[in-house]
C-alpha positions as CSV (number, residue, x, y, z in Angstrom):
1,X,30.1,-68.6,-67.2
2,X,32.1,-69.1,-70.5
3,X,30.4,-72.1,-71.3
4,X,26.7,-71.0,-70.4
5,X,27.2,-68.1,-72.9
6,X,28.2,-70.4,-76.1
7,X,25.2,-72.7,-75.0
8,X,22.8,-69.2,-75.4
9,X,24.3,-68.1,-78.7
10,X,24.0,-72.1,-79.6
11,X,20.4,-71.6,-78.9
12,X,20.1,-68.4,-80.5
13,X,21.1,-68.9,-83.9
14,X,19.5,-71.9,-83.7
15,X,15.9,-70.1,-83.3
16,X,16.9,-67.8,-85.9
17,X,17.9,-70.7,-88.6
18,X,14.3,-72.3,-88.1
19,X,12.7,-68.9,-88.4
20,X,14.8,-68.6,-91.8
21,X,13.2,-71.4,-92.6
22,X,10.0,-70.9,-92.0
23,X,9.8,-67.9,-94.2
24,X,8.5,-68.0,-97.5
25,X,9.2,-64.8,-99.4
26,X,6.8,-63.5,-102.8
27,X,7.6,-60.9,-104.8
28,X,4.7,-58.3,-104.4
29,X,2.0,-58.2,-106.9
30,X,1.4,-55.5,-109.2
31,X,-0.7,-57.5,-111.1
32,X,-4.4,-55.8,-111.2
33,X,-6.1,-57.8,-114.4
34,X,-8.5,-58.4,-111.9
35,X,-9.9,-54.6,-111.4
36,X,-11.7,-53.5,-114.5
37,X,-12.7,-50.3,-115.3
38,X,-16.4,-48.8,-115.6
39,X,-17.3,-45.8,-118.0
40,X,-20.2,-44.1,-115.5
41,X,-22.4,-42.0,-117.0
42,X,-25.5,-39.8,-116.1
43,X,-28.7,-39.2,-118.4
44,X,-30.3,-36.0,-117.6
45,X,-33.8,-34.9,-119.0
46,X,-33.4,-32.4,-122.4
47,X,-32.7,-29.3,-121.8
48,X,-32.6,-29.8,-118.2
49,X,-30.4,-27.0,-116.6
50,X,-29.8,-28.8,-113.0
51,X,-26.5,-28.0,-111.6
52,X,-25.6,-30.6,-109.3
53,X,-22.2,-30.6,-107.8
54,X,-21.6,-34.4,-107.2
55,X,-23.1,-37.6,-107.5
56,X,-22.4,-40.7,-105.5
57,X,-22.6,-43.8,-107.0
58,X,-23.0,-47.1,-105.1
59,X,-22.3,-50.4,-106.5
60,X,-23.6,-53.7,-104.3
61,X,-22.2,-56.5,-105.0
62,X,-25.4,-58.9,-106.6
63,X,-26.7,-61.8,-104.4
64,X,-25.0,-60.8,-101.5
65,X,-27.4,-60.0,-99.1
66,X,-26.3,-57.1,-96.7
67,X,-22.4,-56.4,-98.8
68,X,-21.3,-53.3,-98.2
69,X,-21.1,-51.2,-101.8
70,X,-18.4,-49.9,-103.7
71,X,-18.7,-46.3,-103.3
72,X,-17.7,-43.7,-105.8
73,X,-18.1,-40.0,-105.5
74,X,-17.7,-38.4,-109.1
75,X,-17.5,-34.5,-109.4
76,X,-20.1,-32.3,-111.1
77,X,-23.1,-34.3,-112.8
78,X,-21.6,-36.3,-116.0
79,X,-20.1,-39.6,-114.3
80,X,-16.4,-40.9,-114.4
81,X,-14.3,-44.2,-114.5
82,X,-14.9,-46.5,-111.3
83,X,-12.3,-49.4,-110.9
84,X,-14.7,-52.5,-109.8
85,X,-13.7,-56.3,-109.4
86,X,-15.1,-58.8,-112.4
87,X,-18.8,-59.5,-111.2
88,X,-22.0,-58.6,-111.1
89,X,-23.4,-55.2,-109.6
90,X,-26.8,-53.5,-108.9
91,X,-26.1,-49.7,-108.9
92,X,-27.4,-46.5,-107.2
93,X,-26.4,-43.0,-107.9
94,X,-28.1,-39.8,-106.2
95,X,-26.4,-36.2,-106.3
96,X,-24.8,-35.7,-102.8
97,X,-24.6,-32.0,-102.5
98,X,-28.0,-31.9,-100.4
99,X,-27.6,-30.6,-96.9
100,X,-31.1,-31.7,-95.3
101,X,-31.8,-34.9,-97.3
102,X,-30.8,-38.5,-94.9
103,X,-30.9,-41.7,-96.0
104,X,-31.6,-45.4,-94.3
105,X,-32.0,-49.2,-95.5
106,X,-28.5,-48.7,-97.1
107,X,-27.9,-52.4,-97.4
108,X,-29.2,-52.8,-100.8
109,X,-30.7,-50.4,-103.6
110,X,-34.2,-51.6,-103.1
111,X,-34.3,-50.4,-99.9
112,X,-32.3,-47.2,-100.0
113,X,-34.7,-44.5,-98.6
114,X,-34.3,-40.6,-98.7
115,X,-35.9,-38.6,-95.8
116,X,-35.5,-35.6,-93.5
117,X,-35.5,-34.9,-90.0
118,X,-38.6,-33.9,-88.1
119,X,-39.1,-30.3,-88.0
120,X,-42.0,-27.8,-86.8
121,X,-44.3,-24.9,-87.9
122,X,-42.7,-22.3,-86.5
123,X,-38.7,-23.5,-87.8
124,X,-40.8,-23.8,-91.5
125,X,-42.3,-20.4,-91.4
126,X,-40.0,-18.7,-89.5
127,X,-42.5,-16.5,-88.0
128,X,-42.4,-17.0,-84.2
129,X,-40.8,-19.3,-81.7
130,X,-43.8,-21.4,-80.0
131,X,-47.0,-21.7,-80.3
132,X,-48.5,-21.5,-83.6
133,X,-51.7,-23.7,-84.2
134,X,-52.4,-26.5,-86.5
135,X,-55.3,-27.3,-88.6
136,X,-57.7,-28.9,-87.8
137,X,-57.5,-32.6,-88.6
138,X,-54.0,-32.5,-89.5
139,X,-52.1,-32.1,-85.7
140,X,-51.2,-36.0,-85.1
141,X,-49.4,-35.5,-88.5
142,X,-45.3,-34.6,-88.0
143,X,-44.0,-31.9,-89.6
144,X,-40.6,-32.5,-91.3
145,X,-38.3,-30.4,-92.8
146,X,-38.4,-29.6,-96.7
147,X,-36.1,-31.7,-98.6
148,X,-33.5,-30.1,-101.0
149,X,-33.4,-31.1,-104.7
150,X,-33.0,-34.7,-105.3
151,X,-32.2,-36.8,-108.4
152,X,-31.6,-40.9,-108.6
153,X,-30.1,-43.1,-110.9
154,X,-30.2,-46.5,-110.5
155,X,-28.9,-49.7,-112.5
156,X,-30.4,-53.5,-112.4
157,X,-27.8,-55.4,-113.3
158,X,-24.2,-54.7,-114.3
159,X,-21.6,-57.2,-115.6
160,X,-18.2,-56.1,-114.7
161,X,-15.7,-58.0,-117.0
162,X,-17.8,-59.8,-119.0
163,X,-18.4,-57.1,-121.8
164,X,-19.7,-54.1,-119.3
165,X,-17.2,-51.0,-119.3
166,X,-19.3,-48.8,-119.6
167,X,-22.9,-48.2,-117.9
168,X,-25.7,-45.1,-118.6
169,X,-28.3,-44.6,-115.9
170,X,-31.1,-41.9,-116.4
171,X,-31.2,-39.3,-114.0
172,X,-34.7,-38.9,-112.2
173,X,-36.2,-36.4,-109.9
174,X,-37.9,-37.5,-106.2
175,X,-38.8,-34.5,-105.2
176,X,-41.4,-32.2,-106.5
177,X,-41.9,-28.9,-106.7
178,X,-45.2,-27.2,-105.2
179,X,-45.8,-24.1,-106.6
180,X,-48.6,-22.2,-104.6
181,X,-49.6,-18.9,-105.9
182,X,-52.3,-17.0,-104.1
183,X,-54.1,-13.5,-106.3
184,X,-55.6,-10.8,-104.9
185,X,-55.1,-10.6,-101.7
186,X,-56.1,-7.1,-100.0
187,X,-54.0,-4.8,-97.3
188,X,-50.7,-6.5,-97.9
189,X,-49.1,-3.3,-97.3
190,X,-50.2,-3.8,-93.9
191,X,-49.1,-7.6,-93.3
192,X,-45.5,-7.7,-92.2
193,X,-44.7,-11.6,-92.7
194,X,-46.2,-14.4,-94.3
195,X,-45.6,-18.5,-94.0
196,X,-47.8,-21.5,-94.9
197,X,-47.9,-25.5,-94.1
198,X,-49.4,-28.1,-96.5
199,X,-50.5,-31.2,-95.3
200,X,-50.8,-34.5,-96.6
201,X,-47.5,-35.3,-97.3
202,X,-45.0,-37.8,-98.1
203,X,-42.4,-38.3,-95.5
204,X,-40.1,-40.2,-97.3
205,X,-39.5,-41.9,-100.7
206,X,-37.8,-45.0,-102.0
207,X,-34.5,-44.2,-104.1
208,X,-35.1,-46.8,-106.7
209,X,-38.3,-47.3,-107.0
210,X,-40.0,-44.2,-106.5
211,X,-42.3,-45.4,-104.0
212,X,-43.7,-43.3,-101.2
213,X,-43.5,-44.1,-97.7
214,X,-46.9,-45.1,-95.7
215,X,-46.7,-42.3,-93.5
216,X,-48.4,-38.9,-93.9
217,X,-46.6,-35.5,-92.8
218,X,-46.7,-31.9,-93.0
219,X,-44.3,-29.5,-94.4
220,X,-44.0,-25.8,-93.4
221,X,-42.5,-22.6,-95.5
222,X,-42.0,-19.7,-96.2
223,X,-44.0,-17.0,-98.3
224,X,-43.1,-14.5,-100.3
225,X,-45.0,-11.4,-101.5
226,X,-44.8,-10.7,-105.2
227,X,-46.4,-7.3,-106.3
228,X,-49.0,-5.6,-105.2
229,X,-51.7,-8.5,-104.3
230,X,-50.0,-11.1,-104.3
231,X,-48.4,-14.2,-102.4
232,X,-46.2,-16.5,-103.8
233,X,-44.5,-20.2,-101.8
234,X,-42.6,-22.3,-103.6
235,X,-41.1,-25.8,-101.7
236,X,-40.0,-29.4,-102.8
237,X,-42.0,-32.2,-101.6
238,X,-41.1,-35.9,-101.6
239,X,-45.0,-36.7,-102.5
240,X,-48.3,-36.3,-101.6
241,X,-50.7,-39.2,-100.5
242,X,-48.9,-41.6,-99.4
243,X,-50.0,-45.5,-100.2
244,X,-51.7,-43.8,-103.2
245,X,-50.9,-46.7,-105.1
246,X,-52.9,-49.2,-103.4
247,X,-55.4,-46.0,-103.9
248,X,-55.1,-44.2,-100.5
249,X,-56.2,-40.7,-101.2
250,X,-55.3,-38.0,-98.9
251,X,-57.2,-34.6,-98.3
252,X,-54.5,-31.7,-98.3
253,X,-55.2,-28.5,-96.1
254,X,-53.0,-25.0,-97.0
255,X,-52.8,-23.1,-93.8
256,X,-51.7,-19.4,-94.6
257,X,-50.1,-17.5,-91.7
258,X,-49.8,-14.0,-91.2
259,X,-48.7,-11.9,-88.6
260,X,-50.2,-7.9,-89.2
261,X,-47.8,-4.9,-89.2
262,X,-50.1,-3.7,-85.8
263,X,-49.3,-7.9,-84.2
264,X,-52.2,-9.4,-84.6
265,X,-52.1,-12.6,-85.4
266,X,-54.0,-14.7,-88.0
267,X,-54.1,-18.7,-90.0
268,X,-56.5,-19.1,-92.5
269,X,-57.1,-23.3,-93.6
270,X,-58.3,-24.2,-96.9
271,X,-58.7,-27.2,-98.5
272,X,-56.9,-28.1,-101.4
273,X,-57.2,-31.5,-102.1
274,X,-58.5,-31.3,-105.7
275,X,-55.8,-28.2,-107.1
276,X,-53.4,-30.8,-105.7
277,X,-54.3,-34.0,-107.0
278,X,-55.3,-32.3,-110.4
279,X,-52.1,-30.7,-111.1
280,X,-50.4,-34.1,-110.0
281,X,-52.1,-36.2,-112.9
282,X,-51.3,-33.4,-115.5
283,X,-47.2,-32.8,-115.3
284,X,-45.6,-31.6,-118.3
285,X,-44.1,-33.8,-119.7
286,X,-41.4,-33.0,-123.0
287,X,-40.6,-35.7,-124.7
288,X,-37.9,-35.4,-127.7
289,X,-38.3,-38.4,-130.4
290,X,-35.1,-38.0,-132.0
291,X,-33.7,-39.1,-129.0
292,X,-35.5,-41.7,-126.7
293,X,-32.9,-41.4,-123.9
294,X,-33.8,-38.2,-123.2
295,X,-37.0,-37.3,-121.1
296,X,-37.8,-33.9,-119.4
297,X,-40.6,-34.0,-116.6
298,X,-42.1,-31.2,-114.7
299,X,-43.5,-31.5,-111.7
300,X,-44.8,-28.3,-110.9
301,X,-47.9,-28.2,-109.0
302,X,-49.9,-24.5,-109.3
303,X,-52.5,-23.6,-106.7
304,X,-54.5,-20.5,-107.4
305,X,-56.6,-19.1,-104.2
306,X,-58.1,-15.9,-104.9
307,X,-59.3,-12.5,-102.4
308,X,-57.4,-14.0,-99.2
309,X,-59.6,-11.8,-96.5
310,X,-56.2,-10.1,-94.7
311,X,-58.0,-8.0,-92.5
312,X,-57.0,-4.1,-92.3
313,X,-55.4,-3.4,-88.8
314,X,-56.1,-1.1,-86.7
315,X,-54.9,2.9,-87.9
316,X,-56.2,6.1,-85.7
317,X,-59.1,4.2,-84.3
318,X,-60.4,2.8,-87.5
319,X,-59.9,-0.5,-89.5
320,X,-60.4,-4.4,-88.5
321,X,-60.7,-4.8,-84.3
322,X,-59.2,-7.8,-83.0
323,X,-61.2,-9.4,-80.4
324,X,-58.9,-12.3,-79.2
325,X,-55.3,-12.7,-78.3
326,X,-53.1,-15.1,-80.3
327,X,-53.8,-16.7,-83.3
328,X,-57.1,-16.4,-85.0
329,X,-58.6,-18.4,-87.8
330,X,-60.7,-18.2,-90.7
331,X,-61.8,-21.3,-92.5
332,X,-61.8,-20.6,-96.2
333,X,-63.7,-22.6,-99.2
334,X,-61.7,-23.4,-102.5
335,X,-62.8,-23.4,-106.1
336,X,-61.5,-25.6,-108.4
């Protein structure tokens, strides 16, 4: 038994001398020379007041098809210092405090799309639970949820150690702001709630380019009423006719919802194709030449409908007598 136990330690320290050996030891590297560090900053419009809370910023290694980017998520809306390896880098930035906004073809920043989950009628308006109608022509369209306040940046090109530390992108907005204001509208003290949908939308939009997606949607909201005779719906849009590059025009229909203070029920459709496409191809646009990085555009789109027929509801036997249950509809011309 003695001489079986030297044989073992024999063997044992032998193993351990030929793992000794085997071993190559480095001191660790602290050297980072090959990190360099990139000055990020945003360009908003002149005199633009948006208050965004963060903006990710997403760097994609050029000519590597599918790389995952080097992400960087800088606090408030001015930029910061990223740390990148020397190279070449296409770059995307968008504000990330949105809560409905989604996003696909993340591989590369050409085909980085914003979009939003489908929705319905009744979860825009908030009026009821089930059941409210569409207008006509517009039901194969899907109704998607209004998307918060979006802003892009983008970058072709960036050279990371060969002169680049620092890189400026211009801040731009893809959404829009529909601005729908509707005058004189009679026996509002008898309405109790109000909502709308707009069709003839875009349901998505490229983050770099600007592009609209192919496919048409409706959007659903909320109204509000402002004085005496007046309603008032304001909600961001992606868009409107998609394609309309390759010269797809679409026809847009406002449907106006109200439900009475006695329960009836009514939808009123109007086409509004022309108030839309006009205000589209005037935005204001501000434009300070003292200082060609700065641009401010508008993109609010004003309808004006006037003498809405609300019909008076019923009071002690008198007033406006519904005739069918559910929703009813009126079908009201538009001048320009």
């Amino acid at each position: 038994m003695k001489h079986i136990f030297r044989l073992s330690s024999y063997i044992s320290l032998l193993t351990s001398a030929l793992i000794l050996a085997s071993c190559e030891y480095k001191d660790l590297c602290y050297d980072h020379s090959h990190m360099k560090s990139v000055n990020v900053q945003f360009l908003w419009p002149k005199s633009e007041q948006t208050i965004v809370k963060g903006m990710t910023t997403l760097f994609y290694p050029a000519g590597q098809l599918a790389a995952e980017p080097v992400r960087y998520d800088f606090t408030g809306r001015d930029g910061g210092t990223a740390r990148l390896n020397s190279g070449q880098y296409q770059v995307i930035a968008y504000n990330n405090d949105t809560e409905t906004i989604l996003y696909r073809g993340t591989t590369a920043t050409g085909t980085l799309e914003a979009y939003t989950r489908q929705s319905s009628i009744e979860e825009g308006t908030q009026l009821t639970r089930a059941g409210m109608p569409r207008a006509a022509g517009t039901e194969e369209e899907p109704v998607i949820l209004e998307p918060d306040p979006l802003w892009a940046a983008s970058h072709k090109l960036l050279n990371v150690g060969n002169g680049d530390s620092t890189v400026q992108m211009r801040t731009i907005p893809r959404v829009f702001l529909v601005d729908v204001t509707i005058n004189h509208v009679p026996n509002l003290q008898y309405t109790g709630q109000f909502g709308g949908a707009l069709s003839g939308l875009a349901a998505s939009v490229m983050m770099e380019s600007g592009e609209l997606s192919d496919q048409s949607a409706t959007q659903a909201f909320t109204a509000q009423v402002v004085g005496d005779s007046t309603l008032q719906m304001r909600f961001h849009i992606f868009g409107h006719c998609p394609r309309r590059s390759q010269g797809n025009v679409h026809k847009h229909v406002l449907t106006i919802y109200a439900i009475l203070a006695d329960g009836t029920k009514w939808y009123y459709t109007m086409d509004v194709s022309e108030q839309m496409h006009d205000a589209a191809k005037n935005p204001e646009i501000h434009y300070d030449p003292d200082n060609p990085e700065t641009l401010e555009i508008t993109y609010d789109i004003d309808i004006d409908l006037d003498d809405l027929p609300v019909p008076k509801p019923i009071v002690n036997g008198s007033g406006f007598q519904p005739t069918i249950d559910g929703w009813q509809g009126v079908d009201i011309s538009v001048d320009m």
